[in-house]
N, CA, C and O atoms as a DFTB+ gen file, in Angstrom:
632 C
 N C O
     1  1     -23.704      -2.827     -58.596
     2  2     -23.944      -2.216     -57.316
     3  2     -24.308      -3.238     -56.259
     4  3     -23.893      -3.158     -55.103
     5  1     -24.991      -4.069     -56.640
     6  2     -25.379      -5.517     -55.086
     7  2     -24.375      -5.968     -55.317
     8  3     -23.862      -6.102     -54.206
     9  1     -23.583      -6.375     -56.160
    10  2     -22.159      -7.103     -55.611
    11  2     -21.286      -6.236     -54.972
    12  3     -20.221      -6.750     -54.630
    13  1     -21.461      -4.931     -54.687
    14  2     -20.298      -4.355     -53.999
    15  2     -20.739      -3.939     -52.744
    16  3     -20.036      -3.163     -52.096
    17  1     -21.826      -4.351     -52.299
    18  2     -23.013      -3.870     -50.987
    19  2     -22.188      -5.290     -49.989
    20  3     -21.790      -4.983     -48.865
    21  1     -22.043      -6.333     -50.327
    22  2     -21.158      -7.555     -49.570
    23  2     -19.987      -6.922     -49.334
    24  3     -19.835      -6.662     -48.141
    25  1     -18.798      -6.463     -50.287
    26  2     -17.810      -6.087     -49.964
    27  2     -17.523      -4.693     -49.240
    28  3     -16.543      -4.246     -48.644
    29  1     -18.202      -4.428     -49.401
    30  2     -18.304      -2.499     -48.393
    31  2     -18.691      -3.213     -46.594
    32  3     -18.268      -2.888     -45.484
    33  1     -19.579      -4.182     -47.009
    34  2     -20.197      -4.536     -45.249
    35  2     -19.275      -5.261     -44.914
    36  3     -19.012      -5.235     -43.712
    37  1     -18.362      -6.250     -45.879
    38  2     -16.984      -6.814     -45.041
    39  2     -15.928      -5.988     -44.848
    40  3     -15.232      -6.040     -43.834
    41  1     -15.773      -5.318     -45.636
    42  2     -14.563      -4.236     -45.190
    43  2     -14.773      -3.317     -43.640
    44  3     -13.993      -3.230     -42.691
    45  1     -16.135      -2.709     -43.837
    46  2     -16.566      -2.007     -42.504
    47  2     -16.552      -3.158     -41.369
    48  3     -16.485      -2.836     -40.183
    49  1     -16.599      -4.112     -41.653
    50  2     -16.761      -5.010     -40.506
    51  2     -15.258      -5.058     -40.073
    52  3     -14.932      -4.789     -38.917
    53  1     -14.433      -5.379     -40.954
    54  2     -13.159      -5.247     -40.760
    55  2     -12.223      -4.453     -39.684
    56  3     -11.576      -4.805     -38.697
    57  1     -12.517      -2.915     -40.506
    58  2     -12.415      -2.067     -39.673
    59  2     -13.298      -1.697     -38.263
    60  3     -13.102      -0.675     -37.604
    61  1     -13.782      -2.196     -38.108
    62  2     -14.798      -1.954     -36.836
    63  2     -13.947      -2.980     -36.170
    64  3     -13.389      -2.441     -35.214
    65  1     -13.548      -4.494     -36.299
    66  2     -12.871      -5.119     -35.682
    67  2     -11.739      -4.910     -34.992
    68  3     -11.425      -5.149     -33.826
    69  1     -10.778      -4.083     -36.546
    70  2      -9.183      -3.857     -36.359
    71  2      -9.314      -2.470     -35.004
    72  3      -8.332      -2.264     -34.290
    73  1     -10.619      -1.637     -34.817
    74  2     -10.886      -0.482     -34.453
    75  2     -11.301      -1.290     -32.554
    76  3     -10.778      -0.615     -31.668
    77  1     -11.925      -2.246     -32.149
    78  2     -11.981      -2.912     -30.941
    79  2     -10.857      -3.767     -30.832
    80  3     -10.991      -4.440     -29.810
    81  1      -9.682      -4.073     -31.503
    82  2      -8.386      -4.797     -31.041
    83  2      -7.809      -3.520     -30.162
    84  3      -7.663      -3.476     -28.940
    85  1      -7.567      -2.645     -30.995
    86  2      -6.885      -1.365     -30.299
    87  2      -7.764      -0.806     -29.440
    88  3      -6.987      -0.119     -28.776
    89  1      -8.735      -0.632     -29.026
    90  2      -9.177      -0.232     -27.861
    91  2      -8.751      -0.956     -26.913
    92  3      -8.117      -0.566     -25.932
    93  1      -9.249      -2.593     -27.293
    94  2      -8.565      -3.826     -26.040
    95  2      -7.296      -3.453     -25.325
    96  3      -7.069      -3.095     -24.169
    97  1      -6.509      -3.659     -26.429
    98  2      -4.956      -3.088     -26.214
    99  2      -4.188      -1.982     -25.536
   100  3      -3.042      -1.994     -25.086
   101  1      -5.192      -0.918     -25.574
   102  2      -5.488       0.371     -25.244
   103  2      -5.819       0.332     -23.293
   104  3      -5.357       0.800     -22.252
   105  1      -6.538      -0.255     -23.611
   106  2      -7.247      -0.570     -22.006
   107  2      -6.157      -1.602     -21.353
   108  3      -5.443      -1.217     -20.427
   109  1      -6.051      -3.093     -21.939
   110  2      -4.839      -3.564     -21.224
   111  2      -4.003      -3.060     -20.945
   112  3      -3.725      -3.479     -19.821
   113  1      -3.144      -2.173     -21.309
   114  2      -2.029      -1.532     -20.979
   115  2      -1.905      -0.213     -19.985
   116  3      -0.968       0.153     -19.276
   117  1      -3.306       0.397     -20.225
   118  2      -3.608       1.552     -19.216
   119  2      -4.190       1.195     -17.873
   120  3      -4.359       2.087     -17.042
   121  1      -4.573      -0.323     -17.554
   122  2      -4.754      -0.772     -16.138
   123  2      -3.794      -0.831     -15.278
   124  3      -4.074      -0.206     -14.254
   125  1      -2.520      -1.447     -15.264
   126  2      -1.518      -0.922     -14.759
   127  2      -0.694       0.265     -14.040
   128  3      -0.208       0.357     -12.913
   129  1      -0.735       1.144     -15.163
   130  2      -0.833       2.471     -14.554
   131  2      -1.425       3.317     -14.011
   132  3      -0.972       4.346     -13.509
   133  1      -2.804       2.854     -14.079
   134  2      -3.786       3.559     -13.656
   135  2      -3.883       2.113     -12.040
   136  3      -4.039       2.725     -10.983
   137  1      -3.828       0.848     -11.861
   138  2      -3.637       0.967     -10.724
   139  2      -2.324       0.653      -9.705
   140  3      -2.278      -0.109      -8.739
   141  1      -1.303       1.498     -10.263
   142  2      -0.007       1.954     -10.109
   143  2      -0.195       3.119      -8.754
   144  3       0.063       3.204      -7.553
   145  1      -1.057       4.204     -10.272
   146  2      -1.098       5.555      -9.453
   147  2      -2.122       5.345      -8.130
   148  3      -1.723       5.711      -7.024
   149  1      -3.540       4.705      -8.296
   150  2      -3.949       4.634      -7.080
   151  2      -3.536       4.095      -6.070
   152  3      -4.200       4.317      -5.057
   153  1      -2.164       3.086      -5.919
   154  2      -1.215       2.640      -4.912
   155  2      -0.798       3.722      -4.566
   156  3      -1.304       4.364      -3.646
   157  1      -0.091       3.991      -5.050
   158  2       0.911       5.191      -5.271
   159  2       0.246       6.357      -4.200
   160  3       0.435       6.336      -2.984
   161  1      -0.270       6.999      -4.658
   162  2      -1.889       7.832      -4.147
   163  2      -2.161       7.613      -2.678
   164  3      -2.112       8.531      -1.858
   165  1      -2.448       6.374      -2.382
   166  2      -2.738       5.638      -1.370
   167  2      -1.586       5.747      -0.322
   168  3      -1.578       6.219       0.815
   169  1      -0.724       5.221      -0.990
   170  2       0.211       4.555       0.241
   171  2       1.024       6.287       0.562
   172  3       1.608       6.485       1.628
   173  1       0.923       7.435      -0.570
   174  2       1.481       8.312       0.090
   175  2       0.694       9.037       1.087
   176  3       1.222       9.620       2.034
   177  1      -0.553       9.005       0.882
   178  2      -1.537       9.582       2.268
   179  2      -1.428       8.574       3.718
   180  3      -1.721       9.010       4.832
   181  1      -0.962       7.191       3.469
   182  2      -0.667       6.803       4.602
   183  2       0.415       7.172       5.374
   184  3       0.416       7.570       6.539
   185  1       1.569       6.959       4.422
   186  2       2.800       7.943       5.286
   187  2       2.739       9.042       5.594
   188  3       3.218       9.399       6.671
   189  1       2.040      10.054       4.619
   190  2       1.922      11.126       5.299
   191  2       0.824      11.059       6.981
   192  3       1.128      11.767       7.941
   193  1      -0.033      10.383       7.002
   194  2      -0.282       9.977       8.667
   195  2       0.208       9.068       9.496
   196  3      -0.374       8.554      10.451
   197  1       1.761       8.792       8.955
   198  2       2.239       7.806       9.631
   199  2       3.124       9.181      10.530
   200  3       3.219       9.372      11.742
   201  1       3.637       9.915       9.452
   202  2       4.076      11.471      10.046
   203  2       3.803      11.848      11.266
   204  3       4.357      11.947      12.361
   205  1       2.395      12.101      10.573
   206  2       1.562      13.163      11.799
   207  2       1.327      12.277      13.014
   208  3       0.921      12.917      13.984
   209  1       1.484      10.907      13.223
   210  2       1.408      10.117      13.969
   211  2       2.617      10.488      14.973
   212  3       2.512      10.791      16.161
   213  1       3.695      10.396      14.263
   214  2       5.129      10.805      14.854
   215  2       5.141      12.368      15.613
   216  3       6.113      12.880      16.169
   217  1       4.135      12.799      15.502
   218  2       4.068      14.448      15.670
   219  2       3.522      14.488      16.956
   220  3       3.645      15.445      17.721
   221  1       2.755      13.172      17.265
   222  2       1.508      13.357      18.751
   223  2       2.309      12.210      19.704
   224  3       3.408      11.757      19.386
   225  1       1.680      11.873      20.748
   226  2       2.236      11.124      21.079
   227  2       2.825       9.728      21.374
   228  3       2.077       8.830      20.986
   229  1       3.640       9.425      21.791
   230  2       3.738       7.955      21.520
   231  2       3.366       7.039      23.269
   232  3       3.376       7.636      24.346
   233  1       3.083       5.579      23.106
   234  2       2.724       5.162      24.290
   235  2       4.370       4.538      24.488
   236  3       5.126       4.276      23.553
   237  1       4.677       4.387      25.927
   238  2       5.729       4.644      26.649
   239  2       6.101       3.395      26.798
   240  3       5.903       3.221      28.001
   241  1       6.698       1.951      26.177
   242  2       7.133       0.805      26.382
   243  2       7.776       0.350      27.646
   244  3       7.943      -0.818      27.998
   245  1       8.135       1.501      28.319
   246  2       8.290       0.314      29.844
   247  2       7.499       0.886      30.871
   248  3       7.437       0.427      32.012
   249  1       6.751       2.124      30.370
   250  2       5.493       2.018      31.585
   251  2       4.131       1.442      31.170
   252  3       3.286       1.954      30.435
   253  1       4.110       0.276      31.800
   254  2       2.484      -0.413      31.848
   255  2       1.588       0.368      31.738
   256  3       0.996       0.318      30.660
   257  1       1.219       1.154      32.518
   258  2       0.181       1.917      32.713
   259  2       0.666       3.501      31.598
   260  3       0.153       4.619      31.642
   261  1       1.262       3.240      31.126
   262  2       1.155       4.477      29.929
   263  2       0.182       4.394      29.192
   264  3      -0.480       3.422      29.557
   265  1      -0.369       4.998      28.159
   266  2      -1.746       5.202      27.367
   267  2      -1.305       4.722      26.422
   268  3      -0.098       4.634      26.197
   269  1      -2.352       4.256      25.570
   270  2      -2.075       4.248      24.123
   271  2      -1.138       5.266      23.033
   272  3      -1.477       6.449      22.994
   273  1      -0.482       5.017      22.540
   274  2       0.101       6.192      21.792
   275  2      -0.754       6.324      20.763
   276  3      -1.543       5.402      20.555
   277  1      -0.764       7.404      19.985
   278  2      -1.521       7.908      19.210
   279  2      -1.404       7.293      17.978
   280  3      -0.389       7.167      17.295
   281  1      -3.169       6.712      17.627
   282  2      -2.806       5.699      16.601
   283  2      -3.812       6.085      15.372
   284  3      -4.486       7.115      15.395
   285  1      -3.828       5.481      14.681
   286  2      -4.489       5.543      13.104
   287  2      -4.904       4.300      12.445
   288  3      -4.143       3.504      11.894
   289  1      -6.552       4.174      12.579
   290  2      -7.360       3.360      11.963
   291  2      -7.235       3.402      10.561
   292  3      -7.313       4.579      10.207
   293  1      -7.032       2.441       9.353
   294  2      -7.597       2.948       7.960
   295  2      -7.742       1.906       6.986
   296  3      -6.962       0.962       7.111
   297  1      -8.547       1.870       6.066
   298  2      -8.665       0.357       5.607
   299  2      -7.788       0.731       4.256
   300  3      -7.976       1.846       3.768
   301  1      -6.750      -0.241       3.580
   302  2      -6.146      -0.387       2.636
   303  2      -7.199      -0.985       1.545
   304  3      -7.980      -1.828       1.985
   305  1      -7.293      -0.666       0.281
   306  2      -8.103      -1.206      -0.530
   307  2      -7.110      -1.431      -1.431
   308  3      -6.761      -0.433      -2.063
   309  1      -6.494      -2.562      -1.701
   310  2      -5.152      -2.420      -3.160
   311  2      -5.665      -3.560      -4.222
   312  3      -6.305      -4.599      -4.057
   313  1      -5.079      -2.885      -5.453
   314  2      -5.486      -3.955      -6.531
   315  2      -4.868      -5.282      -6.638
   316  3      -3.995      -5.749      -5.907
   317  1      -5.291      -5.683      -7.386
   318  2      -4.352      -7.414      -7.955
   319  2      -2.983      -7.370      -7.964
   320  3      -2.348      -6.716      -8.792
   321  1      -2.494      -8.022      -7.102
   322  2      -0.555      -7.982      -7.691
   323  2       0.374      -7.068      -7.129
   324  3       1.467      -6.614      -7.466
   325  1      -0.673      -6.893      -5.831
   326  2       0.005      -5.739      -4.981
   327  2       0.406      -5.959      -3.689
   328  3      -0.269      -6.140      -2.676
   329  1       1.993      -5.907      -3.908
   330  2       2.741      -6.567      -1.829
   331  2       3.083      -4.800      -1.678
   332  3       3.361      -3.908      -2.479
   333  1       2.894      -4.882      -0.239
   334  2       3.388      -3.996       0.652
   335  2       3.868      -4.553       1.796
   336  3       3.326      -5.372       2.538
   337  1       5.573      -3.724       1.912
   338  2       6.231      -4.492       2.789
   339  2       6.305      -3.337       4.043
   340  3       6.750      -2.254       3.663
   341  1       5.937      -3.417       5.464
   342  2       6.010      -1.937       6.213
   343  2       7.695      -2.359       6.399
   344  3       7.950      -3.480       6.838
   345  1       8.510      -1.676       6.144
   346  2       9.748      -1.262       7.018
   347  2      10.353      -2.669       6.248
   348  3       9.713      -3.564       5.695
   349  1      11.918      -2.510       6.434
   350  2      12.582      -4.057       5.498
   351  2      14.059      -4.006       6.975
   352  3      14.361      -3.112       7.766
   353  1      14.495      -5.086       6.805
   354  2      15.795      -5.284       7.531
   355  2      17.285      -3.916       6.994
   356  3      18.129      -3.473       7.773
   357  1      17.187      -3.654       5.879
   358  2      17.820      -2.329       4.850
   359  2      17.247      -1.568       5.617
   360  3      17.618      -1.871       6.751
   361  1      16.548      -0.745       5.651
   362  2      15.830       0.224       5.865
   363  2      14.841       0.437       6.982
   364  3      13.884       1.057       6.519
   365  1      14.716       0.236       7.975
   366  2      13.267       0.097       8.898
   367  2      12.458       1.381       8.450
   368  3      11.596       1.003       7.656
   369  1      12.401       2.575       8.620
   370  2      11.912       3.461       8.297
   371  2      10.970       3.643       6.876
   372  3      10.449       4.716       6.572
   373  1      10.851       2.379       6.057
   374  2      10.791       2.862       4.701
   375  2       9.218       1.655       4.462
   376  3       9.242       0.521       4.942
   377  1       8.165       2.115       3.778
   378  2       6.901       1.371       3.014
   379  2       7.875       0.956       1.696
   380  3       8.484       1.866       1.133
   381  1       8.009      -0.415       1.219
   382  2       8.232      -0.875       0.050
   383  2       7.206      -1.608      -0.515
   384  3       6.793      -2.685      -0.083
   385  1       6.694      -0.862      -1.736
   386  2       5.605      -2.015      -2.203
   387  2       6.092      -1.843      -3.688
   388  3       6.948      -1.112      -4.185
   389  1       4.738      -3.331      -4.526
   390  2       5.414      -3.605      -5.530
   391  2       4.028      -3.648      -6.475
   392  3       3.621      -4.807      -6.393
   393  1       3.253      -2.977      -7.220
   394  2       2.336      -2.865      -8.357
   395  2       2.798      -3.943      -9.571
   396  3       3.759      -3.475     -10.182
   397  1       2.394      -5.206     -10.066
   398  2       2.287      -6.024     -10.804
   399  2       3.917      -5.429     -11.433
   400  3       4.032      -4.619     -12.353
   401  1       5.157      -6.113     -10.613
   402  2       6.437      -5.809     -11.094
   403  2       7.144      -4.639     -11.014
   404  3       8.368      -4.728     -11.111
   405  1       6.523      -3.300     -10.820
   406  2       7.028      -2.337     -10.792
   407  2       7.095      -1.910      -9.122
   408  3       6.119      -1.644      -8.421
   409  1       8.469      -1.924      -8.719
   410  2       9.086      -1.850      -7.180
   411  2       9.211      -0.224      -6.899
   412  3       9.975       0.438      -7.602
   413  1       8.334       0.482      -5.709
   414  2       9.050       1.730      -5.368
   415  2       9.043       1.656      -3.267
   416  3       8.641       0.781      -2.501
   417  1       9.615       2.864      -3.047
   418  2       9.687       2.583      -1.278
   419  2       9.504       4.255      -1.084
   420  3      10.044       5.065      -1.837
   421  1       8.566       4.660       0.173
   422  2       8.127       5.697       0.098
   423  2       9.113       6.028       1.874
   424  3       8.765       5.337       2.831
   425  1       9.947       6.800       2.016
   426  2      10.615       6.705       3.466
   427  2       9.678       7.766       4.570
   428  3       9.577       8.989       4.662
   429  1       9.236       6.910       5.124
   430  2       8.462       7.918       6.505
   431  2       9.684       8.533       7.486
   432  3       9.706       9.764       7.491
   433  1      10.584       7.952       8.219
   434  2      11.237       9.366       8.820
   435  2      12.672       7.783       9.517
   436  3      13.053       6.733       8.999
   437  1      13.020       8.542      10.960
   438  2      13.826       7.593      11.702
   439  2      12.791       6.809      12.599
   440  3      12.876       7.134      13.783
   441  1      11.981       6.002      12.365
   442  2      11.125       5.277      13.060
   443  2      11.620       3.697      12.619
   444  3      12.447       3.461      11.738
   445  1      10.858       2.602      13.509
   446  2      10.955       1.197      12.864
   447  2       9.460       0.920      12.862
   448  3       8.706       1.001      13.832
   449  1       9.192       0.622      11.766
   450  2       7.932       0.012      11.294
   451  2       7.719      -1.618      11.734
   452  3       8.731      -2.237      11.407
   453  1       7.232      -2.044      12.044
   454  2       7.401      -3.415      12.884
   455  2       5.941      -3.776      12.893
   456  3       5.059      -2.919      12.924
   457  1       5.713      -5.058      12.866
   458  2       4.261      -5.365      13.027
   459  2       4.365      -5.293      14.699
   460  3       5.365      -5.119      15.395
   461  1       3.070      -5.476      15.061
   462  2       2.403      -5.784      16.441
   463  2       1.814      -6.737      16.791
   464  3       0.990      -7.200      16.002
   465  1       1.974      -7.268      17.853
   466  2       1.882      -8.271      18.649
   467  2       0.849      -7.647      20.053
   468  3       0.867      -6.478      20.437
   469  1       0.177      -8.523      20.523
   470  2      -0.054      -8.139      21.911
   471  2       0.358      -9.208      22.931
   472  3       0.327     -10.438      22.959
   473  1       0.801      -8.119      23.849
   474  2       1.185      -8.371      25.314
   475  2       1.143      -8.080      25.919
   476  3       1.313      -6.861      25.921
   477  1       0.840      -8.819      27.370
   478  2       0.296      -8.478      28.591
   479  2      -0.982      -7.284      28.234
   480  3      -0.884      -6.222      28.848
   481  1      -2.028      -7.427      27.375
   482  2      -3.085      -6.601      26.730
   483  2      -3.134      -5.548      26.173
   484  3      -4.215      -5.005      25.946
   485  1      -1.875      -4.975      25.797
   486  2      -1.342      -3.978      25.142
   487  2      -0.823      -4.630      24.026
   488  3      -0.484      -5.790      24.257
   489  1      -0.593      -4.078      22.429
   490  2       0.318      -4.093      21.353
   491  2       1.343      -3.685      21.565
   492  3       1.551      -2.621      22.149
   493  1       2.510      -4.728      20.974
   494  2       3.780      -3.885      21.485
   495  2       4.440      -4.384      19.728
   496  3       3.829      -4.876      18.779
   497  1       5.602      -4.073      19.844
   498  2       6.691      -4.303      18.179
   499  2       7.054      -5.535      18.395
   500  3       7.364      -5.863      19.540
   501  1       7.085      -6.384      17.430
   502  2       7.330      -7.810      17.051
   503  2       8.976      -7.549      16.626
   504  3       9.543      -6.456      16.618
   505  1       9.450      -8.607      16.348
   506  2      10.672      -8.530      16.054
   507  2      10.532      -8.327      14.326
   508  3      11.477      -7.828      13.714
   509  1       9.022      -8.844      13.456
   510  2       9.165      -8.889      11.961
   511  2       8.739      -7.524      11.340
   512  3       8.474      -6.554      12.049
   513  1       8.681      -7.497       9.828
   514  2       7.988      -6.527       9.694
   515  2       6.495      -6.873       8.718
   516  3       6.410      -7.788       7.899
   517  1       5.448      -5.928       9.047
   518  2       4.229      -6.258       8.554
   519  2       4.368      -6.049       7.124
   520  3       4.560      -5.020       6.475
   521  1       4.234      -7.198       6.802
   522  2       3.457      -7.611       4.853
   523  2       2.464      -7.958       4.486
   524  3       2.006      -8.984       4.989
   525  1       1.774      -7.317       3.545
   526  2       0.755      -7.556       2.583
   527  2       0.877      -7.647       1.316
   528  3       1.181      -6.733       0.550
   529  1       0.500      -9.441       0.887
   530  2       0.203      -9.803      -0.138
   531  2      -0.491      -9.727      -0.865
   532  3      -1.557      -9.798      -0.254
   533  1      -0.729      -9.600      -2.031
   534  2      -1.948      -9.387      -2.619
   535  2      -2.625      -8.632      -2.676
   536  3      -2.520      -7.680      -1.902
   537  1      -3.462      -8.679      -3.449
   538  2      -4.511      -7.042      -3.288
   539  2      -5.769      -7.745      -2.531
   540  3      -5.755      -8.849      -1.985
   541  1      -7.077      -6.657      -2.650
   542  2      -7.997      -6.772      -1.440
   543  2      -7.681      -5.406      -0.637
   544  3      -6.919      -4.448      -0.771
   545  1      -8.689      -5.837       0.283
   546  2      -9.085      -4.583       1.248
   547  2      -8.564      -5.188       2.820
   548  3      -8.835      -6.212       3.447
   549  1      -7.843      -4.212       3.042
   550  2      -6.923      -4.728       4.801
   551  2      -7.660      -3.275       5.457
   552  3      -7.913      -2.121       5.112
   553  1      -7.811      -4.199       6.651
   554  2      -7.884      -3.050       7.870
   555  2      -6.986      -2.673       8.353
   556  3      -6.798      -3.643       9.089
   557  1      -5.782      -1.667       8.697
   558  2      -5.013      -1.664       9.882
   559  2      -5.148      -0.573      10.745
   560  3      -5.734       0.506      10.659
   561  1      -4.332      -1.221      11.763
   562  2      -3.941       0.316      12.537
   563  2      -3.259       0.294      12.834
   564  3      -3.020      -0.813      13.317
   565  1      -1.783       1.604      13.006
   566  2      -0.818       2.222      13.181
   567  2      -0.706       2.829      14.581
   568  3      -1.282       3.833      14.999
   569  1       0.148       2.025      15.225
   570  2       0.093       2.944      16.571
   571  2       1.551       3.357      16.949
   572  3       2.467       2.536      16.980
   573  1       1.715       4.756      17.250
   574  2       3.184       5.070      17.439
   575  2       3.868       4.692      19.080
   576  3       3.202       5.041      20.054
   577  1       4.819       4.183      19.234
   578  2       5.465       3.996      20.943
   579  2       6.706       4.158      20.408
   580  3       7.161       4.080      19.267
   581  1       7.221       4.435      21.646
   582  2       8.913       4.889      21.724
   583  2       8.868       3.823      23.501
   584  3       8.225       3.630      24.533
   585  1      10.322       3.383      22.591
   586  2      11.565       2.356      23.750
   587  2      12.353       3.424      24.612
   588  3      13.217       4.038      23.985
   589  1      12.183       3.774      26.060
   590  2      12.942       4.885      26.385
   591  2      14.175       4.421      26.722
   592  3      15.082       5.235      26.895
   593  1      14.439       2.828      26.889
   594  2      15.865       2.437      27.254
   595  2      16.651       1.973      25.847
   596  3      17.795       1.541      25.987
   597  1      16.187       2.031      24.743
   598  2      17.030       1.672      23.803
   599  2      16.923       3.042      22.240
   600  3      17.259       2.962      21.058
   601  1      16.226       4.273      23.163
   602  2      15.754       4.963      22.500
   603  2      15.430       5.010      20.912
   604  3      15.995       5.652      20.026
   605  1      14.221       4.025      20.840
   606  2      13.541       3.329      19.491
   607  2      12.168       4.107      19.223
   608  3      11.029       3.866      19.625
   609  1      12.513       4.807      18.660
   610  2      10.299       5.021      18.010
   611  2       9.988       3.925      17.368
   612  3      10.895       3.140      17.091
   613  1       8.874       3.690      17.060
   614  2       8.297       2.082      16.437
   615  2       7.182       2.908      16.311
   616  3       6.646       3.542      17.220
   617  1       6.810       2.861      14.955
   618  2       4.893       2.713      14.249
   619  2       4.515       0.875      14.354
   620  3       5.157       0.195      13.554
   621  1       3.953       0.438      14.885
   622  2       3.599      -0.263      14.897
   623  2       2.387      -1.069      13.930
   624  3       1.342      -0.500      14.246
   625  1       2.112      -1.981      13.046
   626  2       1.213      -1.903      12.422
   627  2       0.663      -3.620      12.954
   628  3       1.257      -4.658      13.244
   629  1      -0.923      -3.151      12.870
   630  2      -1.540      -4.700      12.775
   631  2      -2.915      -4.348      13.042
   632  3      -3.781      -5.223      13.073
């Protein structure tokens, strides 16, 4: 019986080991998806107020004295390994981002997503489009204007 009290406590040790590999394993593999979906999650509540943005009004690109168009403060919080591209040369209308390899694009409407620039003390659309590398926490804001001579909506981001 004491010689088999060593081999019962190495075996249980064993299994207690082989029993925390697979949890490890378990967890490595479910981080991903789990921060997949909170992108995912995320970036569709932004388009959906990139929408409602499109719904109010927009500020008027060749009148100076037009107002701000109706815009949207919100801070991005994204994990490790996470680009978001607003709008692409393919597509202007479309969020493409990319979760550690896995590529999707969420389409907000007929708008051009364009970063912002300011001029003459107003934000206006840059010729690029706004990217974010990496994960971390971004501030932006979204402001909608329409081009009345080249009839362009633009969300603007920066």
């Amino acid at each position: 019986m004491v010689d088999s009290l060593p081999v019962a406590m190495a075996a249980s040790m064993a299994v207690l080991a082989a029993i925390a590999c697979l949890a490890g394993l378990g967890l490595s593999r479910a981080e991903p998806v789990v921060s997949t979906a909170s992108v995912d999650s995320r970036l569709l509540e932004l388009s959906n107020d990139c929408r409602a943005l499109m719904a109010s009004a927009p500020r008027d690109l060749l009148d100076p004295a037009s107002p701000q168009g109706a815009t949207k403060r919100t801070t991005l919080s994204l994990p490790p390994g996470t680009n978001v591209t607003f709008g692409s040369e393919e597509d202007e209308g479309t969020m493409i981002y990319e979760v550690r390899g896995s590529r999707k694009a969420i389409a907000i409407g007929q708008v051009r997503l364009r970063e912002g620039v300011e001029k003459g003390g107003v934000m206006v659309p840059s010729n690029k489009h706004r990217a974010i590398e990496g994960g971390g926490r971004y501030e932006i804001t979204i402001e909608y204007e329409y081009d009345r001579s080249l009839n362009e909506k633009y969300l603007i981001i920066y």
